[in-house]
N, CA, C and O atoms as a MOPAC input file, in Angstrom:
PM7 MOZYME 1SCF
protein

 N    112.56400 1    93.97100 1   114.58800 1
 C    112.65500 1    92.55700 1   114.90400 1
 C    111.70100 1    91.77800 1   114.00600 1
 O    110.74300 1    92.34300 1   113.47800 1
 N    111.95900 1    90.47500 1   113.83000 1
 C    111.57900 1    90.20000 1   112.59400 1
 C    110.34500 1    89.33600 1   113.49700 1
 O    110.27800 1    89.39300 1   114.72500 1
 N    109.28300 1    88.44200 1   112.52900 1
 C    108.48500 1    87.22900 1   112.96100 1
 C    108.99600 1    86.48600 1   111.92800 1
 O    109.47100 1    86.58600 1   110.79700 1
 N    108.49600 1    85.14900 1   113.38800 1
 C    108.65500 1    83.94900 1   112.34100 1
 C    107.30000 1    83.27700 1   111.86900 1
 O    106.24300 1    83.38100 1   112.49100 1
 N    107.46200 1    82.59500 1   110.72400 1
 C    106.27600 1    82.26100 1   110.02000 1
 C    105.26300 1    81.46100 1   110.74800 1
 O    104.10100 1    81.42600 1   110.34300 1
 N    105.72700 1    80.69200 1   112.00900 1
 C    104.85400 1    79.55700 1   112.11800 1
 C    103.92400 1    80.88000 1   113.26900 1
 O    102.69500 1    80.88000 1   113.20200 1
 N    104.56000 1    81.80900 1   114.14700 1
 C    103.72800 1    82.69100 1   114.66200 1
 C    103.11800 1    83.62800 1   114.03400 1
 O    102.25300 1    84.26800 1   114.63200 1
 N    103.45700 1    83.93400 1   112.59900 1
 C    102.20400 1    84.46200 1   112.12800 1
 C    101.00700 1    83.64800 1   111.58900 1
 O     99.81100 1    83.94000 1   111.57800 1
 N    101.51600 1    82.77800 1   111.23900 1
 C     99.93400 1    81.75000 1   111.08600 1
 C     99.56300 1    81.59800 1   112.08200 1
 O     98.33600 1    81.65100 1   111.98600 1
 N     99.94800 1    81.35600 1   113.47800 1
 C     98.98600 1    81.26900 1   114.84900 1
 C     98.47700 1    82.33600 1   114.96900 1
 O     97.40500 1    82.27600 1   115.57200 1
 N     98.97200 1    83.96600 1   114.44600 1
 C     98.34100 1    84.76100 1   114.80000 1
 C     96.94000 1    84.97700 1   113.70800 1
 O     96.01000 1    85.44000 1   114.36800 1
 N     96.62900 1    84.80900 1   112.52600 1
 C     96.07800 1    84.50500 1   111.64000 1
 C     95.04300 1    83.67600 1   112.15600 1
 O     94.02800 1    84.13000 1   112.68300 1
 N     95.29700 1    82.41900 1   112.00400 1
 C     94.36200 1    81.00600 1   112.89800 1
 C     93.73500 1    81.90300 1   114.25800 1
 O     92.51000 1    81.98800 1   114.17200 1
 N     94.13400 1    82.38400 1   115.12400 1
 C     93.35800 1    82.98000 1   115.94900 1
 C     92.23500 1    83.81700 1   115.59100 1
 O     91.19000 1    83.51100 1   116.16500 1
 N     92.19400 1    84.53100 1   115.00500 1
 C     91.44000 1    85.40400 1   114.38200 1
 C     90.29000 1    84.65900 1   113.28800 1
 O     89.06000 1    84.65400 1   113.33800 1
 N     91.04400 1    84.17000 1   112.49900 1
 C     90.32600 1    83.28900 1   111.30800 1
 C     90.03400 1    81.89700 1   111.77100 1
 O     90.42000 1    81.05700 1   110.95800 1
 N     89.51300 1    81.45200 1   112.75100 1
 C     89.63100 1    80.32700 1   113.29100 1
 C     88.41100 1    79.59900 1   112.04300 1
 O     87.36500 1    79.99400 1   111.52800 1
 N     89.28600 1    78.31200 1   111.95300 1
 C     88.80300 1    77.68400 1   110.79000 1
 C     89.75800 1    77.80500 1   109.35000 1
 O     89.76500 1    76.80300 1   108.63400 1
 N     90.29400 1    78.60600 1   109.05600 1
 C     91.02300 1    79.15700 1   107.86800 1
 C     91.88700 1    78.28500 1   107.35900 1
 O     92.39800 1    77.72800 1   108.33000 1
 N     92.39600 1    77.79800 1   106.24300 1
 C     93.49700 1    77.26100 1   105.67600 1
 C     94.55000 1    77.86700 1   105.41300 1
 O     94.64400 1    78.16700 1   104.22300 1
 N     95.60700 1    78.24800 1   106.22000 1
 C     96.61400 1    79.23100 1   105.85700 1
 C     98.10500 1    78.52300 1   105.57700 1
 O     98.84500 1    77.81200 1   106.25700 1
 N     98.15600 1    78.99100 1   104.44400 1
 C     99.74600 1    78.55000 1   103.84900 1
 C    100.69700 1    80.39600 1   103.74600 1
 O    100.44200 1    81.43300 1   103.13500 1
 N    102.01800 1    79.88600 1   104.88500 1
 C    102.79400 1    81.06700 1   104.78100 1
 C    104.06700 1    80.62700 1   104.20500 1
 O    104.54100 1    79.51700 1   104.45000 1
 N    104.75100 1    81.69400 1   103.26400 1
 C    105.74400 1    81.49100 1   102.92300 1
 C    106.55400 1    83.31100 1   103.03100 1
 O    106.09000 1    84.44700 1   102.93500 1
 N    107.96400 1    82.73000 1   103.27800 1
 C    109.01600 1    83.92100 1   103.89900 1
 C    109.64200 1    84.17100 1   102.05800 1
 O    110.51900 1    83.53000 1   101.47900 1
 N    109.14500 1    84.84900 1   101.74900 1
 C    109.84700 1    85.37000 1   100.17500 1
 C    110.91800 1    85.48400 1   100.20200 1
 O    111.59100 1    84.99000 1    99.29800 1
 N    111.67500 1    86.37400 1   101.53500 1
 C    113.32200 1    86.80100 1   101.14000 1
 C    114.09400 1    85.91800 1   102.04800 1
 O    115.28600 1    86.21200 1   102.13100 1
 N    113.69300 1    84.90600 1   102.74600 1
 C    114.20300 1    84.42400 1   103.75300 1
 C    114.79900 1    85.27900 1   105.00600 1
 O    115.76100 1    85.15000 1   105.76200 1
 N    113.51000 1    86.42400 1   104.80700 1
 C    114.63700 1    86.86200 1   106.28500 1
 C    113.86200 1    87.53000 1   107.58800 1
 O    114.20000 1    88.40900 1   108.38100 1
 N    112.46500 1    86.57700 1   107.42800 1
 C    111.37100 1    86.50900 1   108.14300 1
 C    110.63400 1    88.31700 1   107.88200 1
 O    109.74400 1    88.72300 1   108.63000 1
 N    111.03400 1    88.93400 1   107.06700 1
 C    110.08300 1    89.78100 1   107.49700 1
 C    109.19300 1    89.95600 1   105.68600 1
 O    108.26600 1    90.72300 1   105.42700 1
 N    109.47400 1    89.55200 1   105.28900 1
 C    108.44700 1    89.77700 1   103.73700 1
 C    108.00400 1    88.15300 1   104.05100 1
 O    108.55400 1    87.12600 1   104.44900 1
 N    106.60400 1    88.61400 1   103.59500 1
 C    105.86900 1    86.82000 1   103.39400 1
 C    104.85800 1    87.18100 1   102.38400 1
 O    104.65500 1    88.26100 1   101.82900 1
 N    104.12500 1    85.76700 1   102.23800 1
 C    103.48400 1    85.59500 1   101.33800 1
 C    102.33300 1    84.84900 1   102.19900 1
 O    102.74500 1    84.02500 1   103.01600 1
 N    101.28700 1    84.99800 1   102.12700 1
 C     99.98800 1    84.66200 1   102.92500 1
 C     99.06100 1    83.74700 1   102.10800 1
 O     98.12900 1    84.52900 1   101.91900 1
 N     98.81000 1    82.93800 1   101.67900 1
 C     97.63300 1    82.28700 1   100.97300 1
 C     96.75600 1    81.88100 1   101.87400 1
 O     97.30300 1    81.27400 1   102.79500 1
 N     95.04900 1    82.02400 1   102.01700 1
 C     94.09700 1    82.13100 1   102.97700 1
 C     93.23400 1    81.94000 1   102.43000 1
 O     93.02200 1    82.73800 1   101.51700 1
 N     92.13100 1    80.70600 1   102.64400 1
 C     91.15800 1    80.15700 1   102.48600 1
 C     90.78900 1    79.99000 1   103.48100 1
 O     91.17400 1    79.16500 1   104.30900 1
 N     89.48600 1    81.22300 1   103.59300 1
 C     88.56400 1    81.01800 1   104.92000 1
 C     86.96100 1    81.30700 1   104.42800 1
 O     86.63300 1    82.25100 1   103.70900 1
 N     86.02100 1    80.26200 1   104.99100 1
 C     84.96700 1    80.14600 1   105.05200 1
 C     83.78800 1    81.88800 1   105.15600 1
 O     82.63800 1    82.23000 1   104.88100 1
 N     85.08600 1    82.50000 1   105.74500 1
 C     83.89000 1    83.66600 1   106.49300 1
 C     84.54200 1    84.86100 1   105.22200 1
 O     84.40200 1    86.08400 1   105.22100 1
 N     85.03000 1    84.27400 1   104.54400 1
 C     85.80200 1    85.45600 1   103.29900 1
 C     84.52000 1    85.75100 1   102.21300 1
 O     84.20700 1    86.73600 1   101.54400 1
 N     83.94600 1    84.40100 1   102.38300 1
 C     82.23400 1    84.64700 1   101.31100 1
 C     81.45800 1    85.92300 1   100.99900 1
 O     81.01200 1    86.60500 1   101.92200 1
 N     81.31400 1    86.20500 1    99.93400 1
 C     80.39100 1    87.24700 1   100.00500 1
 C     81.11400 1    88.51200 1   100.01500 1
 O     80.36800 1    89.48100 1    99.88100 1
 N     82.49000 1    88.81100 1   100.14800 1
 C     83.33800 1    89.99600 1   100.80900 1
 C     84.20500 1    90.06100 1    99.72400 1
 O     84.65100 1    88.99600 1    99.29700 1
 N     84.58900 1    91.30400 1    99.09900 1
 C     85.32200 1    91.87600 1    98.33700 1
 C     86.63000 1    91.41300 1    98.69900 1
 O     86.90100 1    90.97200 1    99.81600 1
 N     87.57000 1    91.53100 1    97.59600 1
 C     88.92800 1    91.56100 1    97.90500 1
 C     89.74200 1    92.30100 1    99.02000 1
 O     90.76900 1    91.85100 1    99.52900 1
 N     89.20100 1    93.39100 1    99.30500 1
 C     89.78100 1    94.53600 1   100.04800 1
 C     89.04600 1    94.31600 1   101.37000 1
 O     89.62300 1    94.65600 1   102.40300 1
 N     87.81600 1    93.77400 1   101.43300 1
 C     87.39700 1    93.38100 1   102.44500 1
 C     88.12900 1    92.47300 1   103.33800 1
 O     88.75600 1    92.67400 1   104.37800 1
 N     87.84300 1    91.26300 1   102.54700 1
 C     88.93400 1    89.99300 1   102.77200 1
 C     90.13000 1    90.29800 1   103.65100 1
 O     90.30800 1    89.88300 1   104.79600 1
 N     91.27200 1    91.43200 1   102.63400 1
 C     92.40600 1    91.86700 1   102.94200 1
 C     92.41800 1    92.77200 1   104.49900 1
 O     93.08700 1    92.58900 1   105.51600 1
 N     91.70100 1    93.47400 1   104.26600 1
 C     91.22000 1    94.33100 1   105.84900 1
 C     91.32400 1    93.36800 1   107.06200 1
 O     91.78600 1    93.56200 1   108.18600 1
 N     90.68000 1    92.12400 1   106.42100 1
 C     89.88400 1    91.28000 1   107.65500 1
 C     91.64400 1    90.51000 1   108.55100 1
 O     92.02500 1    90.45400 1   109.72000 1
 N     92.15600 1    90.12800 1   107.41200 1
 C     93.85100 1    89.60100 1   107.67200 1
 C     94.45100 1    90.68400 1   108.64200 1
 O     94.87000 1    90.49000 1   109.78300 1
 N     94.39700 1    92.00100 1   107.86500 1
 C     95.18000 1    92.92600 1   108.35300 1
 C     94.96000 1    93.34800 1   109.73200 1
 O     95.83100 1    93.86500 1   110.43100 1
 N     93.27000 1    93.00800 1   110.24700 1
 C     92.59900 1    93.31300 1   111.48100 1
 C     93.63600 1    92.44300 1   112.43600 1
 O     94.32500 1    92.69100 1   113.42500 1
 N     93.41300 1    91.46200 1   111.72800 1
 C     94.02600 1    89.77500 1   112.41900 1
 C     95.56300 1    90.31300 1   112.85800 1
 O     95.91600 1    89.84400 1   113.94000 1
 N     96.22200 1    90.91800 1   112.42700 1
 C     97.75800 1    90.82000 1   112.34700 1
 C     97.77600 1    92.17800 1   113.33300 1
 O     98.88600 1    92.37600 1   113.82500 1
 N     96.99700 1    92.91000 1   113.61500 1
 C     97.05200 1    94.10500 1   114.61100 1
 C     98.23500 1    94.97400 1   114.04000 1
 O     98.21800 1    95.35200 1   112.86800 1
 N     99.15600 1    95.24900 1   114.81600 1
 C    100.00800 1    96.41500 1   115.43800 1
 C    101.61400 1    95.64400 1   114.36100 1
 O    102.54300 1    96.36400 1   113.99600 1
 N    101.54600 1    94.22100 1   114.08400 1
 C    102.72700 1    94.00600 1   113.57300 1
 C    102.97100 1    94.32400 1   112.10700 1
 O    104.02500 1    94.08700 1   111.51700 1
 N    101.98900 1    94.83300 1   111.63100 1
 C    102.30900 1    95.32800 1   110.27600 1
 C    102.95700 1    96.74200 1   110.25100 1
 O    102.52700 1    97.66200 1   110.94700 1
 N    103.73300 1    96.82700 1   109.63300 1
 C    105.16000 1    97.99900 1   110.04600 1
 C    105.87600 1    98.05600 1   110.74500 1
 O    106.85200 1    98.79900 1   110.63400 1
 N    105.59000 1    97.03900 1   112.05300 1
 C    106.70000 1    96.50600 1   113.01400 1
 C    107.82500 1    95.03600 1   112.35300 1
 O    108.84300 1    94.81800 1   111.69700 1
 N    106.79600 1    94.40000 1   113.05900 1
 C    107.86400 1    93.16600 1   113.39300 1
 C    107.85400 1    92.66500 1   111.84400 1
 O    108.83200 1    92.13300 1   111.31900 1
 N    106.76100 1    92.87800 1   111.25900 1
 C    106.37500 1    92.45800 1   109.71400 1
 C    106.25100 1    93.68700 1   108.82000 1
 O    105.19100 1    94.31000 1   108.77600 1
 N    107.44800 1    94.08800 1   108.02200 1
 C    107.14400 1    94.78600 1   106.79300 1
 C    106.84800 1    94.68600 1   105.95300 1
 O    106.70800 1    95.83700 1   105.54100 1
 N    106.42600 1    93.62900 1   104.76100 1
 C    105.69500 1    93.23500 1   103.78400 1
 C    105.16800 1    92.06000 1   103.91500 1
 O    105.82600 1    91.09400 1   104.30400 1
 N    103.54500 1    91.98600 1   103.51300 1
 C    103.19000 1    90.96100 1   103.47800 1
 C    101.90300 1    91.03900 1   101.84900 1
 O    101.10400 1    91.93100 1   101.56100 1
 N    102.16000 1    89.92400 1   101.22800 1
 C    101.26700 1    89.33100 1    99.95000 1
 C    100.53200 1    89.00600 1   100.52000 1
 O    100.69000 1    88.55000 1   101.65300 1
 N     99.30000 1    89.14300 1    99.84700 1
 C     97.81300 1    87.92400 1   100.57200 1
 C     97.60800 1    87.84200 1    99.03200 1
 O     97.90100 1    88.49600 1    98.03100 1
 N     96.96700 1    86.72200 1    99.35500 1
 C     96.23500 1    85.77700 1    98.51700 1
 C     95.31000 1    85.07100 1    99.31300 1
 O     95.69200 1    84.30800 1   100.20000 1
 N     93.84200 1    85.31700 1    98.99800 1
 C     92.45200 1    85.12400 1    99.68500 1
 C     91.88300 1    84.73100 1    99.05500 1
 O     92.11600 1    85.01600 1    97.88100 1
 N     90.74900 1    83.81200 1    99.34900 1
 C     89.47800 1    83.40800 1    98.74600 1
 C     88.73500 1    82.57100 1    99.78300 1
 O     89.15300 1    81.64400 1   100.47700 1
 N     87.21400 1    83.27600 1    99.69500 1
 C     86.40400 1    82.06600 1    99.80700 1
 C     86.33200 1    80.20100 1    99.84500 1
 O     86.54300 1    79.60200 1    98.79000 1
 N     86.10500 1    79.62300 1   100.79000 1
 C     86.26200 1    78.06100 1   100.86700 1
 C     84.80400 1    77.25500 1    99.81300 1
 O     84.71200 1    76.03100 1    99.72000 1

């Protein structure tokens, strides 16, 4: 079952509270996206860090409801 974009940015925003998150659906068919994330608490933290920190955020739906997802992160 697929997600839709505006509930994965709420799920994101929960976690990253504060964050600037722009999502986009690559294939249109809700399950590949594209993540761009500008959050304050990304400072100081490696790329893979960063990426971990999303992936924490998104729990159990990565390989479920969401099979691919792009990030694109940085520091605010």
């Amino acid at each position: 079952m697929a997600i839709k974009a505006d509930a994965l940015k709420k799920l994101i925003e929960e976690n990253l509270i504060g964050a600037s998150i722009k999502i986009e659906d690559t294939m249109g068919d809700g399950d590949h996206y594209k993540a761009t994330i500008v959050y304050a608490g990304f400072a100081g933290k490696s790329r893979v860090e960063q990426h971990k920190m999303v992936y924490g955020a998104l729990g159990e739906i990565m390989g479920g409801a969401l099979h691919a997802l792009s990030l694109e992160t940085r520091a605010e």
